[in-house]
Every structure is written in structure tokens, then in C-alpha cells.
N, C-alpha and C positions, 0 to 999 in steps of 0.2 A: 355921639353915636357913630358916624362917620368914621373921626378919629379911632375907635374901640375898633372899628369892623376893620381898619385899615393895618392897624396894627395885628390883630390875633385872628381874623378872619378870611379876609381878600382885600384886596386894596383893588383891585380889576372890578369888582364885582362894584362895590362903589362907583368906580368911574364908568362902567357898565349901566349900572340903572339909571343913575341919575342924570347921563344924558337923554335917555331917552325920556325922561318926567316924571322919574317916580322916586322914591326915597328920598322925599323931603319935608315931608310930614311925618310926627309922630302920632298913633294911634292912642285916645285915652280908654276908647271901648268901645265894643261891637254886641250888636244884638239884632236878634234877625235877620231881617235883609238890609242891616246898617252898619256903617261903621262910622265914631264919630271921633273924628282928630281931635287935636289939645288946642287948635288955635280954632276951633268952635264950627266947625263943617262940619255935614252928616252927609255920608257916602252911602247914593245905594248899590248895594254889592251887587253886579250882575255877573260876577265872576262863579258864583257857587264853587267858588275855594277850589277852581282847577277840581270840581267833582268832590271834594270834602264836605260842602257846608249845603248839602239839600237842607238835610234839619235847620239850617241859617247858622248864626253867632249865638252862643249861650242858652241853647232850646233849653227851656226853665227844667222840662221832665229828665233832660240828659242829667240836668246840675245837680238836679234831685236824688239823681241817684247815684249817682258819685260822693255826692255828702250824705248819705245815709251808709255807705259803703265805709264810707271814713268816718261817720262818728260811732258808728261800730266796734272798728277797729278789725274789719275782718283782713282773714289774710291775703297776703297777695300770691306768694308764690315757694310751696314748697315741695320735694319731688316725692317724697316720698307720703305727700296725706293724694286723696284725692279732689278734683276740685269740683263743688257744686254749681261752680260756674260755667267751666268747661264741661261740664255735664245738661246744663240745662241750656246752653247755647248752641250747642250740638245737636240737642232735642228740636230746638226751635227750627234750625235749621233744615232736619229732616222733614218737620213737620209740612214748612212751607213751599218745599224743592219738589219737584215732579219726580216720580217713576223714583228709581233708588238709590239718588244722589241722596247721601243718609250719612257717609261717615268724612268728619271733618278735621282738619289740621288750623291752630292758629299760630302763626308766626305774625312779622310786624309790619312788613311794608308789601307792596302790591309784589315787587320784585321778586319777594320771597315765597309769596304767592305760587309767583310763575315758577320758580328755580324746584319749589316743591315738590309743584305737579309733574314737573319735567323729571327731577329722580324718580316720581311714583310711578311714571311710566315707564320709564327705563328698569328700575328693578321688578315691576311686571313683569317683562319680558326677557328676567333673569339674565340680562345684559348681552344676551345673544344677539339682538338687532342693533344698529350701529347709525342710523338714520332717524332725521327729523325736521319734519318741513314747516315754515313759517310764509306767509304772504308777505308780498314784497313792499308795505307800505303799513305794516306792524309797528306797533310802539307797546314793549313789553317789558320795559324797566333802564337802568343801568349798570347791574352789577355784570359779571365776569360772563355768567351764562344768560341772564336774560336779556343784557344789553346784545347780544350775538342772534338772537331770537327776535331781534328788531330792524326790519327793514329799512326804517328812516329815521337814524339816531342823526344826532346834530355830529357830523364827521369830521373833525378836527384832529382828532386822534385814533391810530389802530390799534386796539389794544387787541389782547388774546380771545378767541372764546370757547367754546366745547363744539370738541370735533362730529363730523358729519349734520354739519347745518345746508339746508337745498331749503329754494324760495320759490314759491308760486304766485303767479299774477292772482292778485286779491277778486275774489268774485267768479273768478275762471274754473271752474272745474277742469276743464280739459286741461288744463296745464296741471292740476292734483294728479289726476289718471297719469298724464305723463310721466312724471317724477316714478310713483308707484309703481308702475310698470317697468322703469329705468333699475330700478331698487328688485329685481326679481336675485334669487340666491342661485345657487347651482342646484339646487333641489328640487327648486320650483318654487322655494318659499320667499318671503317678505321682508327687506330688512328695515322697512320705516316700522318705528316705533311710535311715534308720537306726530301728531299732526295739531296744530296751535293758531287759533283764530279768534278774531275779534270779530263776532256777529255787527256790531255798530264801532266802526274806527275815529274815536272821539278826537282823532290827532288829525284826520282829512274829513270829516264827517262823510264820510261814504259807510256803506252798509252792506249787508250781503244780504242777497236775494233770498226766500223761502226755498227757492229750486235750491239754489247752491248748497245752504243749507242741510236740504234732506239727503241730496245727492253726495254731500261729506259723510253724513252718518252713514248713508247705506255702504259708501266705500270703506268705510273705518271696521263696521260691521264686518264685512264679508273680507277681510283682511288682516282682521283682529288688531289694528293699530288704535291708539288710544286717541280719542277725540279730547282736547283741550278747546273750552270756551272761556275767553278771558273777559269776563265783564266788570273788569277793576271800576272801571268808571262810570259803565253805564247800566252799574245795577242799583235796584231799590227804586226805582220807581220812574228814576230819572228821565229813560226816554217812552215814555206811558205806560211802560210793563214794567212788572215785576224785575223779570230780567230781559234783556234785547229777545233773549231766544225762545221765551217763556211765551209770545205771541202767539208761537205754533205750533200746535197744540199734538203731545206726541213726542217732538224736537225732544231730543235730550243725547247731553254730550257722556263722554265718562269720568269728566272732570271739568270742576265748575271755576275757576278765581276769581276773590271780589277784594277790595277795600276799600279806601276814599271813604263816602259816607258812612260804611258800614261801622266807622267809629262813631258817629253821629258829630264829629266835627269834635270831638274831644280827646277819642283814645287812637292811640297809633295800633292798627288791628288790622290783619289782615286775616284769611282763612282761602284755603283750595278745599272741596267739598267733593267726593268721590263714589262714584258705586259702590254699593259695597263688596258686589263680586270682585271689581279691580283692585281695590286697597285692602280684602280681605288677601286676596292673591300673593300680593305684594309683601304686607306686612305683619299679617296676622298670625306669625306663629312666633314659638319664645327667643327663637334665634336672633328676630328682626324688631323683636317689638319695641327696642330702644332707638331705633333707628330715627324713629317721628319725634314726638312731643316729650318724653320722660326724658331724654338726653338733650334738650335743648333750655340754654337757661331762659333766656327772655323769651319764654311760649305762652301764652294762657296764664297772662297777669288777673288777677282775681280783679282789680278795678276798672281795667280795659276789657275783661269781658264783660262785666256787668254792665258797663256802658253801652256795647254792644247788645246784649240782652236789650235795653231798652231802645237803645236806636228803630230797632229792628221793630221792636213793637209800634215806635212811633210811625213808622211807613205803616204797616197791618191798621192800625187802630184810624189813623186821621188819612188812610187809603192815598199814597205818596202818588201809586202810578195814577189816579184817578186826577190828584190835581194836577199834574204833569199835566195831561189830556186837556184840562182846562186853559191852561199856562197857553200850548200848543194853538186853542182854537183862537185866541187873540193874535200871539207870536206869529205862526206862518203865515196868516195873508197878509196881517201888517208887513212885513219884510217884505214879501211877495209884491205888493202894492209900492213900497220904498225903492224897490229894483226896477218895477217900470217907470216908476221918475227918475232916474238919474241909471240909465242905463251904460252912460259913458264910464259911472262909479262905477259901478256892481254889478262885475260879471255874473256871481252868480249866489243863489244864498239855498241851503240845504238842510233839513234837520228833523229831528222828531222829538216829541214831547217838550222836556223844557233845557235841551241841549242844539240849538244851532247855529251856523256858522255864516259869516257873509264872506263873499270873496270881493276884493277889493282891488282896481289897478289903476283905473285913471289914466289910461290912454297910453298909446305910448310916445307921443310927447313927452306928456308926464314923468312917466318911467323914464325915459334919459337923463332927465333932470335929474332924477334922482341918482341916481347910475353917478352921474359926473360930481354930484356931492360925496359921494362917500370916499372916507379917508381910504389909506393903503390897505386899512386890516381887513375889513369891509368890501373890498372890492371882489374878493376871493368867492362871496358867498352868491349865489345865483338869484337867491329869493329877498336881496338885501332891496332893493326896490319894493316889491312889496311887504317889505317887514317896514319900510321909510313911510310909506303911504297910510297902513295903516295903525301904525302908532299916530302920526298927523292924524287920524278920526278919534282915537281914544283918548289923546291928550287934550284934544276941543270939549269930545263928550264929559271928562273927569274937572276940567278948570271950567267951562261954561254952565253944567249942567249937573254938577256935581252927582255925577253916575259914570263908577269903574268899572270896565270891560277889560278884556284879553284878548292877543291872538295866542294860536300853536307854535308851538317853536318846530312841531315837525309837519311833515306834507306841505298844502300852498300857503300855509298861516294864516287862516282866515281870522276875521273877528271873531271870538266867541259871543255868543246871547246865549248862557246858561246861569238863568238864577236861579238862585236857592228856592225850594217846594214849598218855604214857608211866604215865598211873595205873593201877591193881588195882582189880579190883572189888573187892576187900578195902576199897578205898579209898571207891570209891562207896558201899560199904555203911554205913561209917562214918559219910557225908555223912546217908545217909537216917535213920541212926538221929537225927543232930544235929537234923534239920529236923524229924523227927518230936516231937522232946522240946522244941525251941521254941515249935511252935504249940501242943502242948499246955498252955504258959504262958496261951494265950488274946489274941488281940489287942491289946483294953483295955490289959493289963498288961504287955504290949511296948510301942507306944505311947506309954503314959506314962514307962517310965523311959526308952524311946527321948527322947524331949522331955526331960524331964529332966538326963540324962546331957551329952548333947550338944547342945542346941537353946533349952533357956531360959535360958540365962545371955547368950546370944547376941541372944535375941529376946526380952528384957525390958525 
């Protein structure tokens, strides 16, 4: 496998993972909150698939209906019938969205999502406004425009993005007003178009406050600039609501983004969900209407929405944001309680439902040590100490206790502790006890075999 990925894939990417301790196992199958290798381990997934796999590995009702889809024989995709699928996934949508987030787009990944909502607002506003503001510790994709809509991409390269991009301190209203106010025309009017936030920022696990929250919408209102809520990751139940923003009650953007779970861990689906005043605006007349979904070939695959259909149902029916909550009353004070014993570890741990993060650093001692291991390429990156640190926690928790975690590739890279809404607290408990009896090990002494095991034979 190696050789294949090295040959026709990345040869980087290879020497990439597998110093740090991962791709060296092949997977024979996953189910739930497990995954179990060929050489006979069962892994419990506390990863939730980087936000894919709330429903876990293989939810039996996804499968179910994916094979009743296919022995069917129904179709997938063609432009000119229309589709019962995208008709009643739309429906659903409306049904469960607050206030008159009712008409929907599906394209295929989160990015596409965002790049959506980003033309929907822009042709809103008949392309007269020429501004668009994102927060400065945003994470909203990779492609051309929504990688430029992201305040903390992994920066190795500058590539192009779409002009008049301005950044506000994440949480800050006053710094939005500023901007807004900077953006006045010679007439008196507006030129921000579009204003784009992550209620819950699953890349630094910080949040925005209810104030800041309603104090955006009253600004977008009385400004007429379009409100973008990007909850790719943290919808469906994940952080114990519906959606991050759906806690308050009222809250409502003019465009919604989701995916990740929203395929239920099977179909690559994304969708942006829109007032209807805004996207009637926008595209609803015969000039524009190829603009969205009839001119795009991979939109609203008939097997990827129906998958969707049921995902969706699975959160409503077995109440996702309710066991989140559950997840949450185990998770945070265990962590909480983990951080006051080893304080020196864990500066600090933050989260909601069954999405949180620990921060990890281990002195700074520590951090030099690390600092002075890492090779030439390595040395460049600011946060490579603690990316050293806490892979040494993940790599102990994965080879001693056979339980995989993540950190962020962007903001301070914490650990992730987000498992799939199909696990048990029985499960969580498990986790706390593993993490507990890691740090107990002592940093130093992770660390070192961490480098050891995996990273000196590489970097010798």
C-alpha cells in the first residue's frame, strides 16, 4: 500500500503519516464506534471522522438504505427528469430549519458549501457590493475562494483568492462595526456583502457568544448584508443542538452550510440552505435559474440524497443533539477533573456536547526539547512543539489503550475528544480512564518514546 500511495499518490504524504504513527495498519472493518484492523485490534474511534461519523461506521439504517436504493435500481442523476430526492430532502430541511431557511442547494463537499453561499450573496446584491468579511481564526475549506475565507489555513503556500476579503477578530463585534463602517460608499451606502461565521469554531474550539451572535444579525439586518452561518461540522446534533445557532432561540442567519455528518458517514453531500426571500432574490427568475443545481453535473445524486434523507432522520428519530448532552455530562467534568491533576499538561480543555478539545504543552522545558528535535522543515512551523507533544498523548492513547484521537491542523491544535453520537458513556468513561493513566506516564517519558518509536529513525 505504501509503495502504491508512493508511486500514484504522494510519496510526502507517506513519510508524513507514518512518522508520526499512523499508517501502518490496514483496516479490515469498522462499525460504530469501532474500527477493527487485519492484524486483529478494535479501535475505539474517538475521532467522529473529523465530524463525518456522528451516525459511527456502517449505521445499519444508512446501509439500508443505500441498498434498497440500489436494488431498485432508481436513478441517480439526470437534468432534465426531476428528482424525488432533492424534493423531499429539501422538504425535510425546511421542515426542521427555524424561521424561513426553506430553500436548499446540494453540491459535494463543505467548501462547495461555502463558495455557494458566497455567489448567493454576491449575486443578491446584483454584484454592486464588492466586500466580505470573515473572522480571523475561520476554517472554511481549501479551494480557490473558500480557502481565502479562512483565517488559519496551514500557510505554506499563497495561492490566489477572490478579491475584497477583510478579517475581524473572532467574537469581537466592535471590530465587525469597524470594518462596516470602513465599507461606507459615496452615497452613504454599504459595500459588505456577505459576513461569514462559525457560531462554534471546531478548528480552535472557541465559540461565539449569544451577544455577539444577535448583535451580527441585527448588523446584517439593518445593513442588508447577508448573514452566513457555517456549521459544516458542528451540525446535527454534534455540539447538543440541532445546530450551534439553533440554541437561541429567534437566532437565524440568511444562510445556513452543513456537511460532514450530513452524509451520515456514507455519501459525500454537502447543501447551503437559504431564506427564501434571499435566494428567491437572487435566483428565481428564468434568466438565473440554471445558475444553481440544473447546470451542475455532480448536484443531488439520487443515492447521496437519499442517504442524506435518512441520516437526517437518524439525528430526529434517536434525538442526536439529546445524546450529545448525554456524551457532554460525562465528558466535561471528567476532562475538567483530568486538567486539575496534571496541570503542568493541560493548559487548558474547552468544549460542548460531544465535540472537545484539550490543550496540551508541558512546560516549557518541555517545549524546548521539542523545538531542538525537530528537523530543518519543521522548524519553520510555530506550533510544531505542540503538534510534537501532542501526538506523544495520541500515539500512547492508540498503541496502549487502543483508543484513536486527533488533534486540529489549525489554531493551537488541541486534542480532539469528539466521538461518534452512536457511543456510551460507558465508552467515554473508558476514554477518561485511558487519558488519565497516559499523563500519568509524565510528559518527558511520552515524548521520548514518542521520538523514539516513531520519529528517530526517520529524523536521524
Amino acid at each position: 500500500m505504501h509503495d502504491l500511495y508512493r508511486k500514484y499518490v504522494n510519496r510526502s504524504q507517506v513519510s508524513l503519516m507514518t512518522s508520526f504513527g499512523f499508517g501502518r495498519e490496514l483496516v479490515e472493518r469498522a462499525e460504530g464506534a469501532y474500527i477493527y484492523t487485519r492484524d486483529g485490534r478494535k479501535i475505539l474511534d474517538f475521532t467522529g471522522g473529523v465530524g463525518v461519523l456522528s451516525h459511527g461506521h456502517n449505521h445499519p439504517r444508512i446501509l439500508a438504505a443505500r441498498k434498497r436504493f440500489q436494488d431498485q435500481q432508481r436513478m441517480e442523476v439526470h437534468k432534465t427528469y426531476f428528482s424525488p430526492y432533492i424534493a423531499a430532502l429539501g422538504n425535510n430541511l425546511a421542515q426542521l430549519l427555524p424561521g424561513d431557511l426553506s430553500m436548499s442547494f446540494f453540491p459535494n463537499s463543505g467548501a462547495e458549501a461555502v463558495e455557494g453561499a458566497v455567489k448567493l450573496a454576491y449575486k443578491y446584491h446584483g454584484g454592486r457590493r464588492q466586500r466580505i468579511l470573515h473572522a480571523d481564526i475561520s476554517f472554511h475549506g481549501k479551494l480557490l475562494g473558500s480557502g481565502s475565507l479562512t483565517g488559519s489555513p496551514q500557510k505554506n503556500f499563497a495561492f490566489p483568492g477572490i478579491p475584497g476579503v477583510e478579517t475581524f477578530t473572532y467574537g469581537d463585534l466592535d471590530s465587525v462595526r469597524r470594518l462596516v463602517a470602513q465599507a461606507r460608499t459615496a452615497d452613504g451606502g454599504c459595500d459588505v456583502y456577505a459576513i461569514l461565521i462559525e457560531p462554534f469554531s471546531a478548528s480552535t474550539m472557541r465559540y461565539c457568544s449569544e451577544e455577539f451572535l444577535r448583535g451580527l444579525r441585527e448588523l446584517c439586518t439593518a445593513e442588508d448584508i447577508i448573514l452566513v452561518f457555517d456549521e459544516i461540522y458542528t451540525g446535527w446534533g454534534k455540539t447538543g443542538s440541532l445546530f450551534y445557532f439553533t440554541r437561541y432561540e429567534g437566532l437565524l442567519p440568511d444562510v445556513l452550510t452543513t456537511s460532514k455528518s450530513f452524509g451520515g458517514g456514507k455519501s459525500s453531500i454537502s447543501a447551503y440552505i437559504a431564506r427564501e426571500s434571499v435566494f428567491r432574490k437572487a435566483y428565481d427568475n428564468l434568466g438565473d435559474a440554471l445558475m444553481t443545481s440544473t447546470s451542475t453535473t455532480y448536484y443531488g445524486f439520487g443515492e447521496e440524497c437519499a442517504t442524506a434523507i435518512e441520516a437526517v432522520n437518524i439525528v430526529v428519530d434517536d434525538d442526536y443533539p439529546a445524546r450529545a448532552r448525554d456524551l457532554d455530562r460525562v465528558l466535561a467534568p471528567g476532562l475538567e477533573r483530568i486538567a486539575k491533576q496534571f496541570p503542568d499538561i493541560i493548559s487548558n480543555t474547552v468544549g460542548s456536547g460531544a465535540l472537545h478539545g484539550v490543550f496540551l504543552d508541558g512546560g516549557p522545558k518541555l517545549l524546548d526539547l521539542a523545538a531542538r528535535l525537530a528537523p530543518g522543515g519543521f522548524r519553520q512551523d510555530p506550533q510544531f512543539r505542540t503538534k510534537l507533544i501532542t501526538c506523544a498523548v495520541i500515539n500512547a492513547l492508540y498503541r496502549d489503550h487502543d483508543i484513536y484521537t486527533y488533534y486540529t491542523l489549525n489554531g493551537s491544535n488541541p486534542l480532539v475528544v469528539g466521538p461518534p453520537l452512536v457511543a456510551t458513556t460507558d465508552e467515554v468513561e473508558r476514554f477518561l480512564d485511558a487519558f488519565e493513566q497516559t499523563l500519568s506516564q509524565g510528559m518527558s517519558k511520552l515524548l521520548a518514546r514518542f521520538v523514539k518509536e516513531k520519529v528517530g529513525s526517520l529524523w536521524a
